[in-house]
C-alpha positions as a Markdown table, in Angstrom:
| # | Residue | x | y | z |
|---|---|---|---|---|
| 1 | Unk | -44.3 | 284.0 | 73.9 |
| 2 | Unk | -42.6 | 281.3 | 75.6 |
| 3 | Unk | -44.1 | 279.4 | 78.5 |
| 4 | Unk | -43.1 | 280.0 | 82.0 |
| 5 | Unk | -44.4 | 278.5 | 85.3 |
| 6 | Unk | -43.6 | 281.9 | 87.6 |
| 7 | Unk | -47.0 | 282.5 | 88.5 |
| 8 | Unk | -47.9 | 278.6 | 89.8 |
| 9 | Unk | -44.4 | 278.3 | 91.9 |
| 10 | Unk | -45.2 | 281.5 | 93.2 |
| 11 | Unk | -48.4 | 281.1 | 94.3 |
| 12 | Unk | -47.2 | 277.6 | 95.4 |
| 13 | Unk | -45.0 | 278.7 | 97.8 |
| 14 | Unk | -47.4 | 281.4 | 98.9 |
| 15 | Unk | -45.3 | 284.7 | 97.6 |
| 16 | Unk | -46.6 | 287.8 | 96.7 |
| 17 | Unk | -45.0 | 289.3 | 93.6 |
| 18 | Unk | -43.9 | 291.9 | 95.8 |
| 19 | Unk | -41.9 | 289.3 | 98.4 |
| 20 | Unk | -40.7 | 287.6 | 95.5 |
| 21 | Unk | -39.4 | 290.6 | 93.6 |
| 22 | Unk | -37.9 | 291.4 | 96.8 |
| 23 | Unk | -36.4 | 287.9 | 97.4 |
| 24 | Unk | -34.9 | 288.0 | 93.6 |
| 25 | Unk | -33.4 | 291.4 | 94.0 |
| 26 | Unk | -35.7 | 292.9 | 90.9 |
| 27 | Unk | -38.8 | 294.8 | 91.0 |
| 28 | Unk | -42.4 | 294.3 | 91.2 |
| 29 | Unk | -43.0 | 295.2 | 87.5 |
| 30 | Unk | -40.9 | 293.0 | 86.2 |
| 31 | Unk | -42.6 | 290.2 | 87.9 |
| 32 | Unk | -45.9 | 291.5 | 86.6 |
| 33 | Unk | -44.1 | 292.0 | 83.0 |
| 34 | Unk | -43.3 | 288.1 | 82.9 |
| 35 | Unk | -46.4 | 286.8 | 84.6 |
| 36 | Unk | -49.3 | 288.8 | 82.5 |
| 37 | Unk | -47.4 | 289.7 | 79.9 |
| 38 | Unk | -45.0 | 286.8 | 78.7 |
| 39 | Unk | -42.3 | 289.2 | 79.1 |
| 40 | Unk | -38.7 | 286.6 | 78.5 |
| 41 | Unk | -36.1 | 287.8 | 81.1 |
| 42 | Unk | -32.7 | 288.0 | 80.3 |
| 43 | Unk | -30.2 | 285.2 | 82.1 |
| 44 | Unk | -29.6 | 287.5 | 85.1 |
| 45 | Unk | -32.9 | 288.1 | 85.9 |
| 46 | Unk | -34.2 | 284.1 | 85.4 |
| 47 | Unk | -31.3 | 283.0 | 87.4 |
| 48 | Unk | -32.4 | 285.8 | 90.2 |
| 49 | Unk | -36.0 | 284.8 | 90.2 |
| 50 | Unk | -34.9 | 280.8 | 90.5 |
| 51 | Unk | -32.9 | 281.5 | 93.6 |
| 52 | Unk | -35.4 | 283.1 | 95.1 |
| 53 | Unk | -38.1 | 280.7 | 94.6 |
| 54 | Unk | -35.4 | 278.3 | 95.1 |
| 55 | Unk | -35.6 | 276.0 | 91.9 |
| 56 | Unk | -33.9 | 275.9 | 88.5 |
| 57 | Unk | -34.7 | 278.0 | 85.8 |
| 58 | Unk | -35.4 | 275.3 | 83.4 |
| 59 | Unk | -38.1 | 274.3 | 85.8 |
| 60 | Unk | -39.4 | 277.9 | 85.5 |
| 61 | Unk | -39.0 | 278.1 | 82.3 |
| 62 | Unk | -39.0 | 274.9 | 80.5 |
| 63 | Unk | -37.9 | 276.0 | 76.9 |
| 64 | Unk | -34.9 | 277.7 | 78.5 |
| 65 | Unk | -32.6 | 274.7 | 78.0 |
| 66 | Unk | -30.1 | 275.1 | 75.8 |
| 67 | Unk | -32.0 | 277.9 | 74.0 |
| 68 | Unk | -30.1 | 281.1 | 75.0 |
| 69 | Unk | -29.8 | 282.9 | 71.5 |
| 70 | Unk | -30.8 | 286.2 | 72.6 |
């Protein structure tokens, strides 16, 4: 599982998953797959979620720098 901060920036900025699902274009699930479940998005959907809390992925996710293999 690789480590993401979703859940503290979201909570930071005082978003429900359902606002921020809605801000990022994505659904509620798969804001609850990455937070309780360590679910890794793919590129589209990290890059979705950054703009909407409106900070870079690698701040998100912090082993996301130059470690795209998938």
């Amino acid at each position: 599982m690789r480590k993401n901060n979703l859940r503290r920036f979201r909570k930071k900025l005082d978003l429900s998953q359902g606002e921020l699902a809605g801000l990022a274009l994505c659904s509620r699930a798969t804001i609850i797959w990455i937070e309780r479940l360590g679910h890794y998005p793919t590129p589209g959907v990290r890059s979705k979620l950054a703009k909407g809390l409106g900070m870079t992925e690698a701040v998100i996710w912090p082993s996301v720098e130059g470690k795209d293999g998938e």
